[in-house]
C-alpha positions as CSV (number, residue, x, y, z in Angstrom):
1,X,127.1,132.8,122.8
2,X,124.7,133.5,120.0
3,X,120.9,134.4,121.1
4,X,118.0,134.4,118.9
5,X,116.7,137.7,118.1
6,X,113.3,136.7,117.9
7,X,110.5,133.7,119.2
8,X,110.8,131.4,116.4
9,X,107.0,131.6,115.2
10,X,104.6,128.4,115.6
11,X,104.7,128.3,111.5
12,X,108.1,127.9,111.1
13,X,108.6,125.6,114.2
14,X,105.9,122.8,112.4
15,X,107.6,123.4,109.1
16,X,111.0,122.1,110.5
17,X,109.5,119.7,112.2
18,X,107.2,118.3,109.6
19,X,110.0,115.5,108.8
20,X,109.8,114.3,112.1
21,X,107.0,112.1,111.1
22,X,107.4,108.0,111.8
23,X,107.3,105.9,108.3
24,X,104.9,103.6,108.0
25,X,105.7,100.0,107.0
26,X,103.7,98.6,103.6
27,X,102.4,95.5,105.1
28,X,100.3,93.7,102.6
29,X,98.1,90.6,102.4
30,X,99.3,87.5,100.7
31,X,96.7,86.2,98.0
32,X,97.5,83.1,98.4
33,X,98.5,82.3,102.2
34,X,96.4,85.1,103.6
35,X,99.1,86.1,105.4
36,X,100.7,90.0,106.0
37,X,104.2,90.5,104.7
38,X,106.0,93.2,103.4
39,X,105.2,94.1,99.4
40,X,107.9,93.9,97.0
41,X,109.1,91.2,99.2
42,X,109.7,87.1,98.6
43,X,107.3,85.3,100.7
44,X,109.8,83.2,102.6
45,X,107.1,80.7,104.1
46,X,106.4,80.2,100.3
47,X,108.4,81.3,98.2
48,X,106.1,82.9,96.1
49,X,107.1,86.4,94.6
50,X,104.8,88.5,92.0
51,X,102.7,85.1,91.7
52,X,105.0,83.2,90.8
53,X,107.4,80.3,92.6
54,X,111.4,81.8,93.5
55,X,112.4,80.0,96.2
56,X,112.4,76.5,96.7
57,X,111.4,75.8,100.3
């Protein structure tokens, strides 16, 4: 069974685990509703993408 040689040092312990970070979600406000949804989203309550009117709801 393979053994470490040495204590893996603190440094190189938070450098692999620096990826292990959560994402955070880009929840922005609408302009028009006032309402949070994701960006580069449609609006599905409105239909409204970019300004302008996709979706006929």
């Amino acid at each position: 069974m393979a053994v470490p040689k040495r204590k893996t040092s603190t440094s190189k312990k938070r450098m692999r685990r620096s990826h292990h970070k959560l994402a955070t979600l880009n929840i922005v406000e609408d302009k028009k509703s006032g309402e949070y949804k994701l960006s580069h989203h449609v609006d599905l309550k409105s239909g409204y993408y970019n300004g302008k009117k996709i979706l006929d709801i």
